[in-house]
mmCIF file of the N, C-alpha and C atoms, coordinates in Angstrom:
data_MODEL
# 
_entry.id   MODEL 
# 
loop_
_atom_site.group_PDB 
_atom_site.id 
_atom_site.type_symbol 
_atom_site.label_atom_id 
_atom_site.label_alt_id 
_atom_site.label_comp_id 
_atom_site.label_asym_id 
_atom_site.label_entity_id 
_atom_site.label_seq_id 
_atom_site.pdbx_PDB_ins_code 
_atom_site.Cartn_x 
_atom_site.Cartn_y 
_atom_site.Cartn_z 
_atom_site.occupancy 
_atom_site.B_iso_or_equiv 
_atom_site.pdbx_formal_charge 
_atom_site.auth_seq_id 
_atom_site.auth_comp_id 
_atom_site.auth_asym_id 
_atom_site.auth_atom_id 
_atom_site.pdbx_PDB_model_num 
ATOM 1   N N  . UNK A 1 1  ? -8.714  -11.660 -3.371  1.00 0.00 ? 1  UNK A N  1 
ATOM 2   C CA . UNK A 1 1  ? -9.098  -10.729 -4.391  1.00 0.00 ? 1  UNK A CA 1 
ATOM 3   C C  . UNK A 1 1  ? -8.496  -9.344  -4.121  1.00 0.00 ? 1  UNK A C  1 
ATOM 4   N N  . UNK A 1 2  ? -8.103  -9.081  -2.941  1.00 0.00 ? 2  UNK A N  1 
ATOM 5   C CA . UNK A 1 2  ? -7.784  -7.804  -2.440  1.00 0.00 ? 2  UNK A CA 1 
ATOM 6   C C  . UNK A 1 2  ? -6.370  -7.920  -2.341  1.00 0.00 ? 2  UNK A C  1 
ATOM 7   N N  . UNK A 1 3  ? -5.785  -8.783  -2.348  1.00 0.00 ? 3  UNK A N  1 
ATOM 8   C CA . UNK A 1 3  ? -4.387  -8.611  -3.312  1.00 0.00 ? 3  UNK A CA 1 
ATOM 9   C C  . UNK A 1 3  ? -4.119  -7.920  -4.453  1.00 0.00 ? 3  UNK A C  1 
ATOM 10  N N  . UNK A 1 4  ? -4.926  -9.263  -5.846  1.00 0.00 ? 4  UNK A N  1 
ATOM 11  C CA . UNK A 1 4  ? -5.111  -9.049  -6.753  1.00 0.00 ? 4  UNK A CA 1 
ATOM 12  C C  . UNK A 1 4  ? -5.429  -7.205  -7.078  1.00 0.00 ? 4  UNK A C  1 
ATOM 13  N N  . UNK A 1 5  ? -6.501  -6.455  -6.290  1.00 0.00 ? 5  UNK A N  1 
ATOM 14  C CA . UNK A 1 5  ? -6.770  -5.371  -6.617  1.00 0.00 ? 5  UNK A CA 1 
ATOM 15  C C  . UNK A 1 5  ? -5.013  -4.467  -6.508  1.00 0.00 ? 5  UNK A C  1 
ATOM 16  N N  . UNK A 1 6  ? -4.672  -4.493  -5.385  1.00 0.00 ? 6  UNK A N  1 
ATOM 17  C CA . UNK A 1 6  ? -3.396  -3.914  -5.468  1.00 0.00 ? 6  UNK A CA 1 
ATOM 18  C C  . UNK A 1 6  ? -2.202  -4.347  -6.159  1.00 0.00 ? 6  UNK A C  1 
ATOM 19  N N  . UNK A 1 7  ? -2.322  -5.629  -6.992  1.00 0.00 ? 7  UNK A N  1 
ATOM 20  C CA . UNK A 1 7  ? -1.422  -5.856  -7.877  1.00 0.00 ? 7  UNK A CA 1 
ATOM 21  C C  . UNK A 1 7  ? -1.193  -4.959  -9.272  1.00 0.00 ? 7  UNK A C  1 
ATOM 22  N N  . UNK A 1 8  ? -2.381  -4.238  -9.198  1.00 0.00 ? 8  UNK A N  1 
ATOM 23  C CA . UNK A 1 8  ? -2.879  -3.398  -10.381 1.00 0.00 ? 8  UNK A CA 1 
ATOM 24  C C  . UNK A 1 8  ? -1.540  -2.017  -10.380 1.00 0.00 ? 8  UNK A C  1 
ATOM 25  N N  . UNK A 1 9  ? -0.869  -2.013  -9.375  1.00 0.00 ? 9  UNK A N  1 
ATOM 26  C CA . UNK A 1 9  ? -0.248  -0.749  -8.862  1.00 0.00 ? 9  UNK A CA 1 
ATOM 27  C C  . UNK A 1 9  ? 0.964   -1.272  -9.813  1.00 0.00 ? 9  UNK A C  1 
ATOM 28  N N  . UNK A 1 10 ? 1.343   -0.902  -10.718 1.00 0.00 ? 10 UNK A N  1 
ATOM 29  C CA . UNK A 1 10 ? 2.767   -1.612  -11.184 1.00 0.00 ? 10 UNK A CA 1 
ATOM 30  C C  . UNK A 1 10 ? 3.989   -0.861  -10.592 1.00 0.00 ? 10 UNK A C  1 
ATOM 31  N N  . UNK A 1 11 ? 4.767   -2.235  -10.277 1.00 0.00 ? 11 UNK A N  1 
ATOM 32  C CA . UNK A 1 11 ? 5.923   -1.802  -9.352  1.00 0.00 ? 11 UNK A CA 1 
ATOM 33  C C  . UNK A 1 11 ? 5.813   -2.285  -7.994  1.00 0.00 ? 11 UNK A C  1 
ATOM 34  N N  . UNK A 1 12 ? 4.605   -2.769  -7.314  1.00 0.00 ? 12 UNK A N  1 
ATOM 35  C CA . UNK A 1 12 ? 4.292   -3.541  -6.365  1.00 0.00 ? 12 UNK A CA 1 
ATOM 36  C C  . UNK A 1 12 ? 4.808   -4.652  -6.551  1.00 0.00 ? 12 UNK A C  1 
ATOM 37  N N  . UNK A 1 13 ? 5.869   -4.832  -5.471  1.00 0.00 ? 13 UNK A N  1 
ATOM 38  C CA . UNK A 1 13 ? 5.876   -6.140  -5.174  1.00 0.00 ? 13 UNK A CA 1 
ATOM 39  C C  . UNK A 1 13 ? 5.036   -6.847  -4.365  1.00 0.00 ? 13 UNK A C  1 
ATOM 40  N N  . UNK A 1 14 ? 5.071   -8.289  -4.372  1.00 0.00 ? 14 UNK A N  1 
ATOM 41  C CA . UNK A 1 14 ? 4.335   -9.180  -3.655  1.00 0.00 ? 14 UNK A CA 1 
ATOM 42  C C  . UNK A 1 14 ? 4.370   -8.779  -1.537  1.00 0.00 ? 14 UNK A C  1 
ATOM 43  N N  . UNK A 1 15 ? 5.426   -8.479  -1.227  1.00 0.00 ? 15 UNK A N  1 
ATOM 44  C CA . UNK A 1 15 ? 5.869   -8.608  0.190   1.00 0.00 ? 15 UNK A CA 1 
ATOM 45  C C  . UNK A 1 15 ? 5.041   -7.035  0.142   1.00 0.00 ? 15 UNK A C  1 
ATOM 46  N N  . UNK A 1 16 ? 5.507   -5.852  -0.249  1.00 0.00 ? 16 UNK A N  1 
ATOM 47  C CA . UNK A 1 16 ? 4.855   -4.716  -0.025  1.00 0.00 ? 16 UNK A CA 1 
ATOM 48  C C  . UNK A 1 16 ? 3.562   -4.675  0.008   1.00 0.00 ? 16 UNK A C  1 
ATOM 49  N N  . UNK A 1 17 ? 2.949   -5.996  -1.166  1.00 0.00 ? 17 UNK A N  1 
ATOM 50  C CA . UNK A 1 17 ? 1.258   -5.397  -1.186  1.00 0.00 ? 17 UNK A CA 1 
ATOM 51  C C  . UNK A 1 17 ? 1.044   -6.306  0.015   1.00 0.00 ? 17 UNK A C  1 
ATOM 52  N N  . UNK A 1 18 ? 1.624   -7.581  0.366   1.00 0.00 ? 18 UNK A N  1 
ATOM 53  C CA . UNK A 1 18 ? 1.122   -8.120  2.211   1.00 0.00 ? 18 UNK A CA 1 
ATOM 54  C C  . UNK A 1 18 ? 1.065   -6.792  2.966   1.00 0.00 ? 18 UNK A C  1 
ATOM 55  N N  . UNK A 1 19 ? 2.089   -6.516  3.000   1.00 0.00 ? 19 UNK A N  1 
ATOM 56  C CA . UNK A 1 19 ? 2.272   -5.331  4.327   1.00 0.00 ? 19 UNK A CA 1 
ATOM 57  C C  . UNK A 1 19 ? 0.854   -4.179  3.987   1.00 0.00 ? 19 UNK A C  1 
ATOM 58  N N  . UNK A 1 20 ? 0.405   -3.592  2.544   1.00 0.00 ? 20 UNK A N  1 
ATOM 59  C CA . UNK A 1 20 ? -0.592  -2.683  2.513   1.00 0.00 ? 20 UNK A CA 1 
ATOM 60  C C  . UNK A 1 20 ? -1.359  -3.692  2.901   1.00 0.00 ? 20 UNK A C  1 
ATOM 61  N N  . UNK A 1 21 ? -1.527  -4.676  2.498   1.00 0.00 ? 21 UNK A N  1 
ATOM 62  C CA . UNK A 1 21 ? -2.961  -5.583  3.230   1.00 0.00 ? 21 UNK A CA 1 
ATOM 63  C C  . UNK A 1 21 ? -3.016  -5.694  4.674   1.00 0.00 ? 21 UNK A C  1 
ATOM 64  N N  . UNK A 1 22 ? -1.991  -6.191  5.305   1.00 0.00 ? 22 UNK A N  1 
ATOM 65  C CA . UNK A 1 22 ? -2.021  -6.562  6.528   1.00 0.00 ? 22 UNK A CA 1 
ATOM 66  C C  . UNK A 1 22 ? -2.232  -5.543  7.549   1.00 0.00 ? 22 UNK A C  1 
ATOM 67  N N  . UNK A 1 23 ? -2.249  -4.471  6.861   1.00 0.00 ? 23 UNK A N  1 
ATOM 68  C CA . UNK A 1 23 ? -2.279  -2.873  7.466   1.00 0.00 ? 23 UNK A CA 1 
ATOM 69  C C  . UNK A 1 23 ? -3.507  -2.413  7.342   1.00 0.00 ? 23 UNK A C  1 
ATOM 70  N N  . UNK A 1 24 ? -4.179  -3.318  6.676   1.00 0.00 ? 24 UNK A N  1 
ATOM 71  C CA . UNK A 1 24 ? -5.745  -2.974  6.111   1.00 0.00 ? 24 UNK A CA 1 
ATOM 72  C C  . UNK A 1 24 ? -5.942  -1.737  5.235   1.00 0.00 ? 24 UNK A C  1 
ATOM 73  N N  . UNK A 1 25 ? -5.053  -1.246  4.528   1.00 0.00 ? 25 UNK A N  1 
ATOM 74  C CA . UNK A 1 25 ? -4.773  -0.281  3.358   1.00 0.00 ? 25 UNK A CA 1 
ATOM 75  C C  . UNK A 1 25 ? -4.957  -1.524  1.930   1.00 0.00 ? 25 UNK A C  1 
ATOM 76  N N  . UNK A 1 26 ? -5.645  -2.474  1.880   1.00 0.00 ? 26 UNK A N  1 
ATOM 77  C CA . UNK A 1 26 ? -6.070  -3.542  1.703   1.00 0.00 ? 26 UNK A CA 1 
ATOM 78  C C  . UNK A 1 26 ? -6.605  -2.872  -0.057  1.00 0.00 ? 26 UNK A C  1 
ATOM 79  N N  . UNK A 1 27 ? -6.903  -2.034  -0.846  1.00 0.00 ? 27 UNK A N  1 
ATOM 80  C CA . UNK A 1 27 ? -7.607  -1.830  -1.366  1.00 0.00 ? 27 UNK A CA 1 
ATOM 81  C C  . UNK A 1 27 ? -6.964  -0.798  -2.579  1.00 0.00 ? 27 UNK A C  1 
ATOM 82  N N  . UNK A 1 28 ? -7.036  -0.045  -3.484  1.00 0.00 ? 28 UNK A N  1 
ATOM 83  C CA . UNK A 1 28 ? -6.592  0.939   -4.498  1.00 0.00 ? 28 UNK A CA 1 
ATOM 84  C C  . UNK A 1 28 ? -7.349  2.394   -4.082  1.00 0.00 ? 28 UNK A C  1 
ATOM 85  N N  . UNK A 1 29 ? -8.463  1.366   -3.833  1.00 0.00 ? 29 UNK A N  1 
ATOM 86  C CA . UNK A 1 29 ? -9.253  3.418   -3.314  1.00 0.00 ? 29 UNK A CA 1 
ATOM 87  C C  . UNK A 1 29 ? -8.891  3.767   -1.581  1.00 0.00 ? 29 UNK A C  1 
ATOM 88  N N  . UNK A 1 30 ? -8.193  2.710   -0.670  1.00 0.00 ? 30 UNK A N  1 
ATOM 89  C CA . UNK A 1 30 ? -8.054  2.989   0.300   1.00 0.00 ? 30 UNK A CA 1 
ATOM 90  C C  . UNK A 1 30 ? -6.546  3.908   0.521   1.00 0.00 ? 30 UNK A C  1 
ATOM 91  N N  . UNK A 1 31 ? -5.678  3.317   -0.288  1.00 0.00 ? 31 UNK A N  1 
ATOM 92  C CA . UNK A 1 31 ? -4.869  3.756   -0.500  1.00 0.00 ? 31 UNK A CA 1 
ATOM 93  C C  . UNK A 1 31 ? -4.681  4.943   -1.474  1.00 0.00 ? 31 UNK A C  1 
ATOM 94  N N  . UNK A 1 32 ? -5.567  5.341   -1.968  1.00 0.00 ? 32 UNK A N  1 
ATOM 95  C CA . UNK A 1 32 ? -5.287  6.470   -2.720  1.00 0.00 ? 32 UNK A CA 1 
ATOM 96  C C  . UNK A 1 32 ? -5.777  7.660   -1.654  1.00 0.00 ? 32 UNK A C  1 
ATOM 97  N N  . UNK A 1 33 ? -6.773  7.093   -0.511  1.00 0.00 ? 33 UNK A N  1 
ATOM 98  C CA . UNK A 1 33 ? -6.688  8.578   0.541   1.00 0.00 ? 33 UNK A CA 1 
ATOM 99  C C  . UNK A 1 33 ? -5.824  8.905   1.334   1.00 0.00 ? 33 UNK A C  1 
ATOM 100 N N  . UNK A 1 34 ? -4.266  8.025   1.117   1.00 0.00 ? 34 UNK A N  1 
ATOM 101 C CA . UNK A 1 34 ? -3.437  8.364   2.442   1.00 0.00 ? 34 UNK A CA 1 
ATOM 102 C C  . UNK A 1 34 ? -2.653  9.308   1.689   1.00 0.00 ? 34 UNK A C  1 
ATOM 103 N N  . UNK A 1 35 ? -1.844  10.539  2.474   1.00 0.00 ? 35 UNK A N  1 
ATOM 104 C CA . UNK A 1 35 ? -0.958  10.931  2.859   1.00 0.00 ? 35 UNK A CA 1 
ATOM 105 C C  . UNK A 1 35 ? 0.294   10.217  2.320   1.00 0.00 ? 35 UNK A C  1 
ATOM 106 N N  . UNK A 1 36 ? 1.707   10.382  1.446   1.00 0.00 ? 36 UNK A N  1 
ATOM 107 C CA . UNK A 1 36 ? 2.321   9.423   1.325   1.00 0.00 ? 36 UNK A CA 1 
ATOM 108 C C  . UNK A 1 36 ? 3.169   9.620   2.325   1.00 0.00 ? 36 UNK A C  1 
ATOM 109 N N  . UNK A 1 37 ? 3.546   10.901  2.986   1.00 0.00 ? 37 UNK A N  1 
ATOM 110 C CA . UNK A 1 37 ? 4.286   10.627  4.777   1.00 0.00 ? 37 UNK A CA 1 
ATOM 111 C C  . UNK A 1 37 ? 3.689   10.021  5.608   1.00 0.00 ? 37 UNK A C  1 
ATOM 112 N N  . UNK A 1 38 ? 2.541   10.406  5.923   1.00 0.00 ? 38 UNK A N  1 
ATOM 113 C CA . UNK A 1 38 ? 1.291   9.521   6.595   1.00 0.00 ? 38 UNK A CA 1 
ATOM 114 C C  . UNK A 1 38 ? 1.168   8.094   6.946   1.00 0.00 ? 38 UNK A C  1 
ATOM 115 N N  . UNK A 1 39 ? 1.171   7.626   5.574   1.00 0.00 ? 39 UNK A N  1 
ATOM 116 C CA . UNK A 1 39 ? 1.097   5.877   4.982   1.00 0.00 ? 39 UNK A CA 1 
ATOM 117 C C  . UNK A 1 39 ? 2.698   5.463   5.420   1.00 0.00 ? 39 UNK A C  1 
ATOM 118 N N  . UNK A 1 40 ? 3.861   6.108   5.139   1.00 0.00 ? 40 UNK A N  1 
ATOM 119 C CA . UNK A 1 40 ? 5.061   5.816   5.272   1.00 0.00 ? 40 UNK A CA 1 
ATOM 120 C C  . UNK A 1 40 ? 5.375   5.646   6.760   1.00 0.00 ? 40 UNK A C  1 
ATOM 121 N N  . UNK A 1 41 ? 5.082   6.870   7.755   1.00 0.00 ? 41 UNK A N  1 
ATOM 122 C CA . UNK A 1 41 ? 5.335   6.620   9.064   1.00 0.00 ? 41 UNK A CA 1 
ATOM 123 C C  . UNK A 1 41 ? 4.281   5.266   9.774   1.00 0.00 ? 41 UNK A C  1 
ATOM 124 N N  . UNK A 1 42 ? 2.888   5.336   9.170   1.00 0.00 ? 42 UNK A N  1 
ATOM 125 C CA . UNK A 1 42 ? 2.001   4.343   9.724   1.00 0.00 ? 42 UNK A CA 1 
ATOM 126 C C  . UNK A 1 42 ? 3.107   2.658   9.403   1.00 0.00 ? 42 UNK A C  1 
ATOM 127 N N  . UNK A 1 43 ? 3.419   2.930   8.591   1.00 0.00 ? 43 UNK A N  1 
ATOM 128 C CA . UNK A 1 43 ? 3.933   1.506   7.867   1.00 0.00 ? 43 UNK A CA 1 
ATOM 129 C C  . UNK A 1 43 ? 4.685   1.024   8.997   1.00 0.00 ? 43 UNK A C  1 
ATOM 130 N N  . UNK A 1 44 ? 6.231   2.120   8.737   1.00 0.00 ? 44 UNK A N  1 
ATOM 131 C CA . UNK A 1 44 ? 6.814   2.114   9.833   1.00 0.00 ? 44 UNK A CA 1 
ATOM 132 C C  . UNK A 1 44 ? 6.829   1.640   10.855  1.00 0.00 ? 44 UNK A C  1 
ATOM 133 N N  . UNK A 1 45 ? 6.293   2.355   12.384  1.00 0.00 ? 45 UNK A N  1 
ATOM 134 C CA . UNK A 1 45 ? 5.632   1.614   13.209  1.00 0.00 ? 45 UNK A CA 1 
ATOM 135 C C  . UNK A 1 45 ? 5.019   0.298   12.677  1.00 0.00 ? 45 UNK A C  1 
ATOM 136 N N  . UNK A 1 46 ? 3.795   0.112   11.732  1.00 0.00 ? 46 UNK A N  1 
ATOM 137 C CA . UNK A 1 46 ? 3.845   -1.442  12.135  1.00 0.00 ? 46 UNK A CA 1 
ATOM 138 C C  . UNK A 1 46 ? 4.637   -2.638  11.462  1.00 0.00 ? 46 UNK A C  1 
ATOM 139 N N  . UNK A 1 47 ? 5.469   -2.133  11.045  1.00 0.00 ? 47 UNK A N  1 
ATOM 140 C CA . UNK A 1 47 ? 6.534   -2.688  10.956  1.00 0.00 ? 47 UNK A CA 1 
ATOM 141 C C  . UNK A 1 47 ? 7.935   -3.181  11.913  1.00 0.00 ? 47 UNK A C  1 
ATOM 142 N N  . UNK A 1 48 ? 8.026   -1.876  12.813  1.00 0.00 ? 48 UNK A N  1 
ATOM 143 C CA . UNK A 1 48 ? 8.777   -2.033  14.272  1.00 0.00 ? 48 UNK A CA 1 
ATOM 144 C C  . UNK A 1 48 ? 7.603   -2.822  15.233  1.00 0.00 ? 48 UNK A C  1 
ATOM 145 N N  . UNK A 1 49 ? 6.793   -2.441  15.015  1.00 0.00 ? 49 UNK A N  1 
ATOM 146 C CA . UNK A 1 49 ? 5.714   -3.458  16.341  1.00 0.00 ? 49 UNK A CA 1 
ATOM 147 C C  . UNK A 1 49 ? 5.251   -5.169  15.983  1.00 0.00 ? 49 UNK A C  1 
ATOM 148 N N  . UNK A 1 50 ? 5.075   -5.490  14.853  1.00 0.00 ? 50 UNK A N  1 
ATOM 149 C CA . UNK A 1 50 ? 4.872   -6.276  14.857  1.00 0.00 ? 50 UNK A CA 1 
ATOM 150 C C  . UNK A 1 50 ? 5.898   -7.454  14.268  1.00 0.00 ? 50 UNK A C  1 
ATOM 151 N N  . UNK A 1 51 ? 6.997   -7.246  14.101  1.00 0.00 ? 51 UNK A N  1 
ATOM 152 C CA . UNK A 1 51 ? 8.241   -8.024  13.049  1.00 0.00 ? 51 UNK A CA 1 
ATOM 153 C C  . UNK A 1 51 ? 7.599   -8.087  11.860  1.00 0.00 ? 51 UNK A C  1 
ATOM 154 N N  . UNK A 1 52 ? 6.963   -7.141  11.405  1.00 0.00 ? 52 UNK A N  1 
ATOM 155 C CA . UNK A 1 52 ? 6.983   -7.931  9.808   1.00 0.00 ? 52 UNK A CA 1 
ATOM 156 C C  . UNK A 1 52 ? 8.654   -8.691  9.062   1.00 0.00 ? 52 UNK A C  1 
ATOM 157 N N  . UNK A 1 53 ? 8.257   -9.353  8.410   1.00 0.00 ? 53 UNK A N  1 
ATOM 158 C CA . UNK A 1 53 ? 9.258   -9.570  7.548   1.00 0.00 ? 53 UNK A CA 1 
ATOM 159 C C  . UNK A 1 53 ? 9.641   -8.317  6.259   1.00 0.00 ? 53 UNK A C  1 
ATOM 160 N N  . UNK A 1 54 ? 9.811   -7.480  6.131   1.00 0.00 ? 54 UNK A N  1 
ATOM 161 C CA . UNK A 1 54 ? 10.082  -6.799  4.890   1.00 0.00 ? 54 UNK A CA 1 
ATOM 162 C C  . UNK A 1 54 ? 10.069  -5.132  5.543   1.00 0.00 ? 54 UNK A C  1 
ATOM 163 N N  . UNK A 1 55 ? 10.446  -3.909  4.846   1.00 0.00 ? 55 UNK A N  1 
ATOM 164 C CA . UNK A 1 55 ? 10.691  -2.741  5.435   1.00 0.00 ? 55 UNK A CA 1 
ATOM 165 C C  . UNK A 1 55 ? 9.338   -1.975  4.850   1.00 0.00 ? 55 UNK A C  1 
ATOM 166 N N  . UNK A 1 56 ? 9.098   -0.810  5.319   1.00 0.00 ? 56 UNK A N  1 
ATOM 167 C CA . UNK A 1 56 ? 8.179   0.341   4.920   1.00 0.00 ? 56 UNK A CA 1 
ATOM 168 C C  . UNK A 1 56 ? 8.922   0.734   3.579   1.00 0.00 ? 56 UNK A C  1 
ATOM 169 N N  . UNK A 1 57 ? 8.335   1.413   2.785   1.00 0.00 ? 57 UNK A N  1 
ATOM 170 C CA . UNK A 1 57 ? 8.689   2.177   1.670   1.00 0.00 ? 57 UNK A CA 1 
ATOM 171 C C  . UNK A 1 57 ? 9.146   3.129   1.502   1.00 0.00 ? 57 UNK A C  1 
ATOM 172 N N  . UNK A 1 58 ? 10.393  3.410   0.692   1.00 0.00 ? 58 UNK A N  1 
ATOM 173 C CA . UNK A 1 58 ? 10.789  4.589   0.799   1.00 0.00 ? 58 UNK A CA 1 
ATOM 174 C C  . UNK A 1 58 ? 10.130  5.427   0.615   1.00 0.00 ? 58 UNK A C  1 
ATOM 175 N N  . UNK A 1 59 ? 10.379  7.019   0.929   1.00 0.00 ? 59 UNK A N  1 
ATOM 176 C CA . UNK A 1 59 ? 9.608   8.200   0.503   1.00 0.00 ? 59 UNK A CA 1 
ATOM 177 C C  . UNK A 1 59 ? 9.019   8.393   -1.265  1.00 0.00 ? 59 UNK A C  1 
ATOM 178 N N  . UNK A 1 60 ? 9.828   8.198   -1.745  1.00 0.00 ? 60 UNK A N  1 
ATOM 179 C CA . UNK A 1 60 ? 9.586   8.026   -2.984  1.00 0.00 ? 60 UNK A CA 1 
ATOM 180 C C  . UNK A 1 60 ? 8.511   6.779   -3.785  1.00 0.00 ? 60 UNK A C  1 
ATOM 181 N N  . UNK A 1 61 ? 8.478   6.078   -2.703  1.00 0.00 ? 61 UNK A N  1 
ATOM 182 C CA . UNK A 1 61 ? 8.028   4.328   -3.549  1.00 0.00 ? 61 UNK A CA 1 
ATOM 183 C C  . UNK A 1 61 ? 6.250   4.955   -2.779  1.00 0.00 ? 61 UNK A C  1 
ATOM 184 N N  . UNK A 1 62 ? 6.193   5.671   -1.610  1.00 0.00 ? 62 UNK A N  1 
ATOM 185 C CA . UNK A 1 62 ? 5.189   5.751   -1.326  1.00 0.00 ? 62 UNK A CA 1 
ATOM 186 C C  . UNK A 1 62 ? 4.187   6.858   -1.485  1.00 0.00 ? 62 UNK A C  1 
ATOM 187 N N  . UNK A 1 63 ? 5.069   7.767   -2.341  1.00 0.00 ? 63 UNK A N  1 
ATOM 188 C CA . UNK A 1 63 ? 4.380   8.452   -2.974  1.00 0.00 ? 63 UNK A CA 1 
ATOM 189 C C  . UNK A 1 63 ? 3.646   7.806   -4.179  1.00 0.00 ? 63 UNK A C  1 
ATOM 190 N N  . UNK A 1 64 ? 4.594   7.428   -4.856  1.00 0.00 ? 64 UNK A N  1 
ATOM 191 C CA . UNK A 1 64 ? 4.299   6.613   -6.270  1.00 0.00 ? 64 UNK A CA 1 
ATOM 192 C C  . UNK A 1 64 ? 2.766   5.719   -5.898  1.00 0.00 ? 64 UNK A C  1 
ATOM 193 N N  . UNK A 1 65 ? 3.306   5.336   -4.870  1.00 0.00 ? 65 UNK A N  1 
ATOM 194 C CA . UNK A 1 65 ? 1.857   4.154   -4.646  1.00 0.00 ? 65 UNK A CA 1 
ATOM 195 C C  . UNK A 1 65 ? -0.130  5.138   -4.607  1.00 0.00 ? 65 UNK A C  1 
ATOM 196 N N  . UNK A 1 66 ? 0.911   6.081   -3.657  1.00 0.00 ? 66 UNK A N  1 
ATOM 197 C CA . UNK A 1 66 ? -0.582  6.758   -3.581  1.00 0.00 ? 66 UNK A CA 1 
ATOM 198 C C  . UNK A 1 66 ? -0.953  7.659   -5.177  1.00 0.00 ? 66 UNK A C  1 
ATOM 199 N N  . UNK A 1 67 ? 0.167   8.066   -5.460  1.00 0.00 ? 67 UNK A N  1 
ATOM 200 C CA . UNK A 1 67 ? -0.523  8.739   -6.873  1.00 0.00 ? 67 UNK A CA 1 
ATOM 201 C C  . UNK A 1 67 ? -0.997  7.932   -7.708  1.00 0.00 ? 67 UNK A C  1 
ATOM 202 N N  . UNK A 1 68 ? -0.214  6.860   -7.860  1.00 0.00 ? 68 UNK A N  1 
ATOM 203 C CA . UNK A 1 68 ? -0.613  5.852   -8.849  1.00 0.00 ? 68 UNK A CA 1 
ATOM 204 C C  . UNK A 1 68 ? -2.582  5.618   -8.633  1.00 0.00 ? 68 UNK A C  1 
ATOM 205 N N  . UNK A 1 69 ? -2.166  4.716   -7.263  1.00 0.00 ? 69 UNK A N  1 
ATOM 206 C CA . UNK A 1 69 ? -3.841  4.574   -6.608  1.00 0.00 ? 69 UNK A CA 1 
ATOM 207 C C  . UNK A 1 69 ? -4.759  5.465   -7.191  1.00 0.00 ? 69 UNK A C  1 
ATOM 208 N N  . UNK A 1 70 ? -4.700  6.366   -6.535  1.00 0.00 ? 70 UNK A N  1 
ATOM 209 C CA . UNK A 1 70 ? -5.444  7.712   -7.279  1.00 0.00 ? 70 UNK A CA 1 
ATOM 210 C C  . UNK A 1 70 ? -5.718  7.482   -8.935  1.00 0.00 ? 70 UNK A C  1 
ATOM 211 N N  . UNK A 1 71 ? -4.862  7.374   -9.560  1.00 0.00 ? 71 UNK A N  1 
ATOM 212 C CA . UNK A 1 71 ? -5.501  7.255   -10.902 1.00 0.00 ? 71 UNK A CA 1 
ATOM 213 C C  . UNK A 1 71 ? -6.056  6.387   -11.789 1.00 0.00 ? 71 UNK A C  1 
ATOM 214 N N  . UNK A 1 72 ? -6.068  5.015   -11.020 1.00 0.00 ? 72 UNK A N  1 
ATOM 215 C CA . UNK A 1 72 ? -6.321  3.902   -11.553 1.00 0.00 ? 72 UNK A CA 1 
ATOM 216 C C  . UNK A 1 72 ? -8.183  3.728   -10.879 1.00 0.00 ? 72 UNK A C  1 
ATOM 217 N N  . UNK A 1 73 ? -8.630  3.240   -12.167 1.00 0.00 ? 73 UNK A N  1 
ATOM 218 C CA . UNK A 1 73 ? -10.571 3.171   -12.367 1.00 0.00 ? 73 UNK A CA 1 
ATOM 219 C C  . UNK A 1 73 ? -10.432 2.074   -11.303 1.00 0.00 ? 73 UNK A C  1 
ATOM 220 N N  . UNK A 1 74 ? -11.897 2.248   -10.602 1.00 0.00 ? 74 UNK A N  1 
ATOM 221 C CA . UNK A 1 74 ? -12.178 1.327   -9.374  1.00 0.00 ? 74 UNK A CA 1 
ATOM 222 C C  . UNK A 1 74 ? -12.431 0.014   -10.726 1.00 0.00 ? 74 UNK A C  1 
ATOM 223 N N  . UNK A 1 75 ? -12.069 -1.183  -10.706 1.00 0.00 ? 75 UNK A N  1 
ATOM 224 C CA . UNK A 1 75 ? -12.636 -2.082  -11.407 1.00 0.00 ? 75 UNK A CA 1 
ATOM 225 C C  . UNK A 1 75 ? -13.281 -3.422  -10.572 1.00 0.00 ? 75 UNK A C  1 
ATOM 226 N N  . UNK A 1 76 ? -12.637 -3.017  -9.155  1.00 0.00 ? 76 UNK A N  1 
ATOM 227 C CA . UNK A 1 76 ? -12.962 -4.353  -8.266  1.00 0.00 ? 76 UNK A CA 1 
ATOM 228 C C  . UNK A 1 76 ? -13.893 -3.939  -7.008  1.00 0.00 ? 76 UNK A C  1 
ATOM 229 N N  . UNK A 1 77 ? -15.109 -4.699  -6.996  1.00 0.00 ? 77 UNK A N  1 
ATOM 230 C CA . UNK A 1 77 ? -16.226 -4.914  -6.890  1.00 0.00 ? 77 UNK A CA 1 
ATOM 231 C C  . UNK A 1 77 ? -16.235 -5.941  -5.343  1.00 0.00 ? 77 UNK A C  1 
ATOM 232 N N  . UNK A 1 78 ? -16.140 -5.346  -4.096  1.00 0.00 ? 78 UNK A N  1 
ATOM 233 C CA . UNK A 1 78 ? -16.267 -6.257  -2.475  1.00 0.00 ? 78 UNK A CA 1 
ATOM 234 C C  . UNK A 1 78 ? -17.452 -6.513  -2.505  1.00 0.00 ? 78 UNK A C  1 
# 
């Protein structure tokens, strides 16, 4: 279901919203409190530490994510 919630972000791909999940940024309202340098360097690192398969987001893609977040109504219910 906590996919699904971040599918709401349009422009998310499938591999990016794993990586916000797997990062436990898991959520639309969790992600709307980060930092988009913040969220970008966190990514980063766990991206070098753990092999993900896929890269961090550019500066730009991770801004987008957090503003977006931010404006979209909580509709999903843990």
């Amino acid at each position: 279901m906590k996919l699904s919630d971040l599918a709401r972000i349009q422009g998310l791909k499938s591999v990016r919203a794993r990586l916000y999940y797997d990062v436990g940024t898991d959520t639309v309202e969790k992600l709307a409190e980060w930092d988009p340098k913040e969220l970008r360097a966190m990514l980063i690192k766990f991206v070098e530490k753990t092999g993900f398969e896929g890269i961090a987001p550019l500066p730009k893609e991770a801004e987008y994510t957090v503003e977006t977040a931010k404006k979209l109504p909580k509709i999903v219910e843990y």
